[in-house]
C-alpha atoms as a printed R data frame, in Angstrom:
    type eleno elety resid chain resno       x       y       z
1   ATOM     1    CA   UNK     A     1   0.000   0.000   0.000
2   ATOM     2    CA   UNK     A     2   1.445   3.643  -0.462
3   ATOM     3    CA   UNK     A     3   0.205   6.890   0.966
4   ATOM     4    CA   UNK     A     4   1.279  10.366  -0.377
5   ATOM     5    CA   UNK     A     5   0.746  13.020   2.356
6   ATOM     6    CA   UNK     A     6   0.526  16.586   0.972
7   ATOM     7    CA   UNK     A     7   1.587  19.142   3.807
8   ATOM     8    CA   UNK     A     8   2.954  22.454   4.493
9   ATOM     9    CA   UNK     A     9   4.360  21.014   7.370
10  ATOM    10    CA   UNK     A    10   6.389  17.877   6.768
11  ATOM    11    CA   UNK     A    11   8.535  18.178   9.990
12  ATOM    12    CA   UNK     A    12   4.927  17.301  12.040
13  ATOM    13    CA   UNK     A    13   4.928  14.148  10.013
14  ATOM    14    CA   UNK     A    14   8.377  12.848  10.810
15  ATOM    15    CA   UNK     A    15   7.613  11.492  14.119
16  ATOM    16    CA   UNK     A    16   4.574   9.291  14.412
17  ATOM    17    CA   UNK     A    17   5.028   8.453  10.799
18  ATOM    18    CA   UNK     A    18   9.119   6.897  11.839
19  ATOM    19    CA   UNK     A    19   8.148   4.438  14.282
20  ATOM    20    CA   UNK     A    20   6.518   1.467  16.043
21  ATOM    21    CA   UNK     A    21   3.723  -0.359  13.968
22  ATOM    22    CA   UNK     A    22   4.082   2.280  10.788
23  ATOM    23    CA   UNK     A    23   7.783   2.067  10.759
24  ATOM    24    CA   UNK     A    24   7.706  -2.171  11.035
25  ATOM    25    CA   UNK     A    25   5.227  -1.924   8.167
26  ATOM    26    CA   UNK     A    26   7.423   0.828   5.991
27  ATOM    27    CA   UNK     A    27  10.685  -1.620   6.592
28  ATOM    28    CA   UNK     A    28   9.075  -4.825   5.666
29  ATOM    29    CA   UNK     A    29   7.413  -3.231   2.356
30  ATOM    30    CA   UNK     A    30   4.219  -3.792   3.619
31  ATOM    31    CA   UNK     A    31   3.795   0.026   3.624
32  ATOM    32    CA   UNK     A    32   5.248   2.828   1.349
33  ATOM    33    CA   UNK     A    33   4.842   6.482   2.930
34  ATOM    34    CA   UNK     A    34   5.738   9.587   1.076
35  ATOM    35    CA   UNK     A    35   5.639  13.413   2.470
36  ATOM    36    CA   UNK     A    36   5.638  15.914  -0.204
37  ATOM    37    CA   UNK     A    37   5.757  19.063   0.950
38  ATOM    38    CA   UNK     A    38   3.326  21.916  -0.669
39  ATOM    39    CA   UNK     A    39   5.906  24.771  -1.064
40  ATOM    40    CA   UNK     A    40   7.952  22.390  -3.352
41  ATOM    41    CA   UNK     A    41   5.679  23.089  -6.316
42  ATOM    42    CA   UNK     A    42   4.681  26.461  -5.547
43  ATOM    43    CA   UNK     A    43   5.026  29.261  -8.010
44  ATOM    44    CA   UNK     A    44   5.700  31.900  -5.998
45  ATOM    45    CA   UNK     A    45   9.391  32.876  -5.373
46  ATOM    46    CA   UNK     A    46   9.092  33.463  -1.827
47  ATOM    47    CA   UNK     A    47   7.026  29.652  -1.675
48  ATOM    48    CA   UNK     A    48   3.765  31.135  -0.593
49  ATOM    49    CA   UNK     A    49   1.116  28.320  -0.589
50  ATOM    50    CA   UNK     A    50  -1.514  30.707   0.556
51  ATOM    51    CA   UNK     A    51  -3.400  33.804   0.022
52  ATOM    52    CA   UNK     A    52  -6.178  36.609   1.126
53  ATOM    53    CA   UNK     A    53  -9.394  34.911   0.817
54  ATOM    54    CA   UNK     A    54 -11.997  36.431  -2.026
55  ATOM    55    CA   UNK     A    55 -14.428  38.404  -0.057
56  ATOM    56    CA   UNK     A    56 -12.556  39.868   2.391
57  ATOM    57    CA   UNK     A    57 -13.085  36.859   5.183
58  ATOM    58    CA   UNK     A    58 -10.666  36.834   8.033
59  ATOM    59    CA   UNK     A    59  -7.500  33.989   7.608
60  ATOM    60    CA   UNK     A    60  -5.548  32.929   4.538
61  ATOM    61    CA   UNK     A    61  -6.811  30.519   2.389
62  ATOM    62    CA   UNK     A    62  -4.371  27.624   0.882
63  ATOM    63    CA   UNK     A    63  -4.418  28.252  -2.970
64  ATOM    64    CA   UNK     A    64  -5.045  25.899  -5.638
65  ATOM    65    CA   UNK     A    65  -2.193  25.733  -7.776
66  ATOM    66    CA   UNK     A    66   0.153  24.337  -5.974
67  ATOM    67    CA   UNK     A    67  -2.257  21.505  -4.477
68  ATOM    68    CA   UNK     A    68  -3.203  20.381  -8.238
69  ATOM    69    CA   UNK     A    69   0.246  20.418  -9.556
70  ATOM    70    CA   UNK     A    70   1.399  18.218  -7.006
71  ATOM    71    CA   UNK     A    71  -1.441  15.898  -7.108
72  ATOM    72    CA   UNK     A    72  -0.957  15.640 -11.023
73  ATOM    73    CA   UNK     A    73   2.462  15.025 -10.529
74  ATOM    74    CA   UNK     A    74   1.656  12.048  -8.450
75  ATOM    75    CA   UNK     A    75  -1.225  10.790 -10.861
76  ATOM    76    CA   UNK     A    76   1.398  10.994 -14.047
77  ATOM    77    CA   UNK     A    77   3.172   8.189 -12.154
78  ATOM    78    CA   UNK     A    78   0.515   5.825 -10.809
79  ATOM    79    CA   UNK     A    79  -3.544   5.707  -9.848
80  ATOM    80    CA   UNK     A    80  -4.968   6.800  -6.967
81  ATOM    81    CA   UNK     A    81  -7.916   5.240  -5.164
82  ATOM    82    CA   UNK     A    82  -8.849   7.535  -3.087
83  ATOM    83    CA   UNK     A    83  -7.588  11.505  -2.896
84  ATOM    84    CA   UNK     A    84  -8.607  12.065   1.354
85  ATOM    85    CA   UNK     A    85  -8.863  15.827   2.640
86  ATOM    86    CA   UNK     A    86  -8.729  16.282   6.630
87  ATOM    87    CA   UNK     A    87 -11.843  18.395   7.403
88  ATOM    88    CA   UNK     A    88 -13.494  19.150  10.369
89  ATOM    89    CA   UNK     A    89 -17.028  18.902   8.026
90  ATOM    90    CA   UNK     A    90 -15.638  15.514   6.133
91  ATOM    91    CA   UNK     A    91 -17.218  12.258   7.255
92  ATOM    92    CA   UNK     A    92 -16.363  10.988  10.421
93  ATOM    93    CA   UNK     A    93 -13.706   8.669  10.943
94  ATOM    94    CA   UNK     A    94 -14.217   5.040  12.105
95  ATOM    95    CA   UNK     A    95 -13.092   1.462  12.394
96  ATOM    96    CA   UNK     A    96 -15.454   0.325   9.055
97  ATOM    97    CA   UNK     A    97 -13.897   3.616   7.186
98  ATOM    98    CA   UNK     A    98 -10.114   2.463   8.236
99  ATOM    99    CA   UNK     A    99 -10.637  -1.237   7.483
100 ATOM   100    CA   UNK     A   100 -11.852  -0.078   3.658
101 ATOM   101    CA   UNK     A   101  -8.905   2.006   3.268
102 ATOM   102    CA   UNK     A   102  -6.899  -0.899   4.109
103 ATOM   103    CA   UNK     A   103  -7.663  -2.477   1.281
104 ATOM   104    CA   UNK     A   104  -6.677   0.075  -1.155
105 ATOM   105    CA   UNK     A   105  -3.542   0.201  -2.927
106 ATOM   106    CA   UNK     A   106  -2.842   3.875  -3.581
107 ATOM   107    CA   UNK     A   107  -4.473   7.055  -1.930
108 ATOM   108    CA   UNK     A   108  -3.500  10.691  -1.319
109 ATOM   109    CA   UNK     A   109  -4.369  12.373   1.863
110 ATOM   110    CA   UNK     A   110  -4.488  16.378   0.960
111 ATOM   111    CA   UNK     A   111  -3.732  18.293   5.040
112 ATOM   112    CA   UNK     A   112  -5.733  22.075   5.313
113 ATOM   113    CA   UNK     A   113  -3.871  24.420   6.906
114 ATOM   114    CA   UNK     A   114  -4.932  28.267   7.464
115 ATOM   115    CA   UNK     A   115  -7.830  29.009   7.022
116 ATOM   116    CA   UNK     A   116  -8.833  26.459   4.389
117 ATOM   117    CA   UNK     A   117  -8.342  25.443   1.328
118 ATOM   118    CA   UNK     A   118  -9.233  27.268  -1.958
119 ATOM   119    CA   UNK     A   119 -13.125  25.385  -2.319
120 ATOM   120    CA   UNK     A   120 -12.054  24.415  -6.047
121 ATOM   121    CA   UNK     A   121  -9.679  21.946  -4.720
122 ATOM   122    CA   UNK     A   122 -12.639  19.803  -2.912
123 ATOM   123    CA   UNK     A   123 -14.849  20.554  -6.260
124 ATOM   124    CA   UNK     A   124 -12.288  19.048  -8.534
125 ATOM   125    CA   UNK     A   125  -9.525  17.065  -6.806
126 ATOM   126    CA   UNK     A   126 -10.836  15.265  -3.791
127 ATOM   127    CA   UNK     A   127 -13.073  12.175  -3.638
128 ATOM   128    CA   UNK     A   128 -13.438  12.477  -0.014
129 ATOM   129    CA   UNK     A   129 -13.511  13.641   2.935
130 ATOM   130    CA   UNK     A   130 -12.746  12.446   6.325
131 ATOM   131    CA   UNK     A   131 -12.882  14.346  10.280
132 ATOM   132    CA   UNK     A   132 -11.693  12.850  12.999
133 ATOM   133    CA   UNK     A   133 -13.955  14.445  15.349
134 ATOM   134    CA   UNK     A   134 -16.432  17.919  16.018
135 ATOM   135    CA   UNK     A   135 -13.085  19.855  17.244
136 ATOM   136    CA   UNK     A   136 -10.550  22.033  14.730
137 ATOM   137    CA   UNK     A   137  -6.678  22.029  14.565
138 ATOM   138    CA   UNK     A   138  -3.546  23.727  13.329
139 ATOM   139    CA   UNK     A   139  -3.761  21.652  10.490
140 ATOM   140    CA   UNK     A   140  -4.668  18.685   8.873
141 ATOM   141    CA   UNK     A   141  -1.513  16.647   9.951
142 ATOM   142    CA   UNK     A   142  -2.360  15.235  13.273
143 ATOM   143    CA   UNK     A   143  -5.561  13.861  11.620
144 ATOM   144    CA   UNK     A   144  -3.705  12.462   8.778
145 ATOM   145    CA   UNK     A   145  -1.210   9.892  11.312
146 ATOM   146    CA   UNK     A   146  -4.315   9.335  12.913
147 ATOM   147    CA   UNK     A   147  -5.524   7.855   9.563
148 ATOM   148    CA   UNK     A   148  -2.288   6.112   8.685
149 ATOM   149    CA   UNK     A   149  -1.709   4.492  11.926
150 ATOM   150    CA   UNK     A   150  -4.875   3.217  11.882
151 ATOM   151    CA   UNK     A   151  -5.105   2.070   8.674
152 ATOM   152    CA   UNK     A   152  -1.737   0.639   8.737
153 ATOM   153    CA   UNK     A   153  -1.935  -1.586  11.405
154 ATOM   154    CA   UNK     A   154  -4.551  -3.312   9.687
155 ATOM   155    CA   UNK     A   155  -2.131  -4.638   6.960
156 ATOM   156    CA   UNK     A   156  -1.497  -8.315   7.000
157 ATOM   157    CA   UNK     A   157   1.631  -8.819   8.152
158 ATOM   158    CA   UNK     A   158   1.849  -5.161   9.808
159 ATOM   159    CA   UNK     A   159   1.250  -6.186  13.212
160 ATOM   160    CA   UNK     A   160   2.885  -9.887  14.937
161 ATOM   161    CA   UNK     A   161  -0.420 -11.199  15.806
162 ATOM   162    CA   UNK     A   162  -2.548 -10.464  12.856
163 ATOM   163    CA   UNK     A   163  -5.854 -11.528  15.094
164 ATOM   164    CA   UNK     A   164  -5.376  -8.991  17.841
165 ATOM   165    CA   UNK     A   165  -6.784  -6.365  15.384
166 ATOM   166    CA   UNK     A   166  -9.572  -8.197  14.933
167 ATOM   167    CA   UNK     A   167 -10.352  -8.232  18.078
168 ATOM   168    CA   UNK     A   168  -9.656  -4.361  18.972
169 ATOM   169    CA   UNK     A   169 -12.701  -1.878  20.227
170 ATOM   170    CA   UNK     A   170 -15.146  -1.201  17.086
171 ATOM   171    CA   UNK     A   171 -14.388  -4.290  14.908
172 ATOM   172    CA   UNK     A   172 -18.058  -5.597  14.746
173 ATOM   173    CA   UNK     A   173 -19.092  -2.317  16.593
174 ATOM   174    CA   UNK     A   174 -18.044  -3.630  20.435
175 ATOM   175    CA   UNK     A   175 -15.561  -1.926  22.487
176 ATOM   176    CA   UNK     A   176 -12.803  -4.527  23.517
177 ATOM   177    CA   UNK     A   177 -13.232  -6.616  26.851
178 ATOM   178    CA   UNK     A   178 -10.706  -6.105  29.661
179 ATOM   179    CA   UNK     A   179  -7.679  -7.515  29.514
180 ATOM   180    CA   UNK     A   180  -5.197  -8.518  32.464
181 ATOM   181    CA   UNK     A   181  -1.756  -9.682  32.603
182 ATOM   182    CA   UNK     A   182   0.771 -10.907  35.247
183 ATOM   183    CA   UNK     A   183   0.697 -11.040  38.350
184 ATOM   184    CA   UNK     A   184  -2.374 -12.347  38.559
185 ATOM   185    CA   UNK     A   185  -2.773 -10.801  42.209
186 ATOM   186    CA   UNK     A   186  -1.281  -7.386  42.916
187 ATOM   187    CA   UNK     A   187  -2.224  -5.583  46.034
188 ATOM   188    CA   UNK     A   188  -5.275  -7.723  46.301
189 ATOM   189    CA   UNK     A   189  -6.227  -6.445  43.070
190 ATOM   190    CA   UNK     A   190  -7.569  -9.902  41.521
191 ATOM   191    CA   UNK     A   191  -7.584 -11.085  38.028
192 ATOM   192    CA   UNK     A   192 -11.146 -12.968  36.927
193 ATOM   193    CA   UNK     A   193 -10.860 -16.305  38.053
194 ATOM   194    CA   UNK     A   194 -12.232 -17.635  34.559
195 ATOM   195    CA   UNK     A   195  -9.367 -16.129  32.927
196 ATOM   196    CA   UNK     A   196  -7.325 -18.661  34.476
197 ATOM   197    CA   UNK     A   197  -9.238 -21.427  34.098
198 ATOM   198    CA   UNK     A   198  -7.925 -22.253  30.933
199 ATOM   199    CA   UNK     A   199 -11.614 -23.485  29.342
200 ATOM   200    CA   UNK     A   200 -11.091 -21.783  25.990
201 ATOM   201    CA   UNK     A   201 -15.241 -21.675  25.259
202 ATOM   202    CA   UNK     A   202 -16.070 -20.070  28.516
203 ATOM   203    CA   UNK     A   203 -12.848 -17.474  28.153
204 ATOM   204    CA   UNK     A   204 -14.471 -16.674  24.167
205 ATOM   205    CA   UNK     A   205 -17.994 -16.591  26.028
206 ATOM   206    CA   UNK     A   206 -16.379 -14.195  29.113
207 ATOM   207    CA   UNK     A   207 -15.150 -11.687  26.589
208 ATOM   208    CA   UNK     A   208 -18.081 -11.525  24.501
209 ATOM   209    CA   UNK     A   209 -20.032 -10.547  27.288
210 ATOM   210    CA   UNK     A   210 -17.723  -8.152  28.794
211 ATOM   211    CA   UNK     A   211 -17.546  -6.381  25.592
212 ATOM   212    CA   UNK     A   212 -21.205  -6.232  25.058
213 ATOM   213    CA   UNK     A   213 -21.259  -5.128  28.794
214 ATOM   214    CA   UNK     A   214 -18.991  -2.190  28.044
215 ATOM   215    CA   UNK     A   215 -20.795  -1.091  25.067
216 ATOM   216    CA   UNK     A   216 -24.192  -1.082  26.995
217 ATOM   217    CA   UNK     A   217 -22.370   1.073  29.297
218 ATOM   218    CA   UNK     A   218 -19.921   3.395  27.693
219 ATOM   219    CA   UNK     A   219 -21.172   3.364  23.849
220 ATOM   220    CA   UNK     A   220 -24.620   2.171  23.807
221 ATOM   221    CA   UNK     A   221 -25.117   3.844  20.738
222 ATOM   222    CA   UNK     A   222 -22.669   1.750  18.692
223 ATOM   223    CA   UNK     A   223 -25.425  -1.516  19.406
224 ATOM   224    CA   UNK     A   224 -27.761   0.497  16.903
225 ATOM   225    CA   UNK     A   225 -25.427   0.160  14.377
226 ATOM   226    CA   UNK     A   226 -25.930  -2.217  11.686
C-alpha cells in the first residue's frame, strides 16, 4: 500500500510516521509512505502556498495551484484510489472507514492548513472527505497519522499477531473486553478467576459478554449500528 501526504508542514509528520507499527510496516514493504511538501511546487518565489481569501473573510486561504500540480504530478506516475482531505465537516472517521482504506492500494491524503483550502480543490480534486472528530486544529496533519496508523496496522503482516486487530474496540461495533496480565494478584487487586481457568469456550464466552457489557455502558449507541 502507499500513501502520499501533501503538507505544508512535513517536519509534524516525521515522528509518528518513523516508528513502532508504521515504521515495522514501511521496513518490511508492507507500507510505502511519502511526504511531499506543498511549497515544493509552488510558483511563488518566496514559496507562498496561501493567500487573502476572495471576499474579504478573516485567515488565509491555501491556494489551488500548488495543491493540483502536485497531485498531477503524483497521478502521471501511478492511480490513486482515493484523494482524502482532513476536514473538520468531512465524514467521520471510524473502524469500518479504516478497514476499507486498508484495502486500497494507492491514496492521497491532501492536510488544510490556514484558514482552508481554496473550495475548487474539494470541487475538482478530492473524492473524499474524512474528520476525525467535532473539534478544529492547526492543520490537517495530526488527523492524517491518525488515519495512517490506523489504517496501517490493519495490513497483513503489519502487526505480529494479525488476530489482535480483529479483536480491537469497534471491529463488529463492540468496544474490547478487559484484559489482564501478570501477576495475577497485585495488592489484592484480583484477576477474573475464569481467565485462568484455561476453558477456551467459557474465556471466548467471558469476553463476549464483557464487551457487550462495556458497550451497553460506555457506547450504547454503537449496538444500533448495523
Amino acid at each position: 500500500m502507499r500513501i502520499d501526504i501533501l503538507t505544508v508542514l512535513p517536519e509534524m509528520l516525521e515522528s509518528p510516521l518513523g516508528c513502532s507499527i508504521i515504521k515495522r510496516a514501511c521496513d518490511k514493504g508492507l507500507a510505502e509512505i511519502h511526504v511531499h511538501n506543498l511549497r515544493d511546487y509552488s510558483t511563488n518565489r518566496h514559496r507562498k502556498v496561501d493567500d487573502y481569501p476572495f471576499g474579504g473573510e478573516a485567515g488565509m486561504v491555501m491556494q489551488i495551484q500548488p495543491v493540483d500540480d502536485c497531485i498531477s504530478a503524483l497521478k502521471k506516475e501511478r492511480d490513486y484510489d482515493e484523494v482524502i482531505f482532513m476536514t473538520p465537516d468531512g465524514a467521520t472517521f471510524n473502524q469500518s472507514i479504516a478497514n476499507s482504506l486498508s484495502l486500497l492500494d494507492n491514496i492521497i491524503i491532501l492536510c488544510g492548513h490556514y484558514k482552508g483550502i481554496d473550495y475548487r480543490i474539494r470541487e475538482h480534486l478530492v473524492t473524499r472527505e474524512i474528520s476525525i472528530g467535532d473539534y478544529v486544529l492547526t492543520g490537517g496533519e495530526l488527523p492524517a497519522a491518525c488515519v495512517v496508523d490506523a489504517v496501517v496496522r490493519l495490513i497483513p503482516g503489519a502487526i505480529g499477531d494479525e488476530q489482535s486487530a480483529l479483536s480491537d474496540s469497534f471491529q463488529d461495533n463492540l468496544l474490547a473486553p478487559p484484559v489482564y496480565t501478570r501477576p495475577a494478584d497485585y495488592k489484592g487487586w484480583k484477576v477474573p478467576d475464569i481467565l485462568l481457568s484455561g476453558h477456551e469456550a467459557k474465556i471466548a464466552q467471558w469476553r463476549i459478554d464483557q464487551a457487550l457489557e462495556r458497550t451497553r455502558a460506555l457506547r450504547p449507541d454503537l449496538l444500533t449500528k448495523n
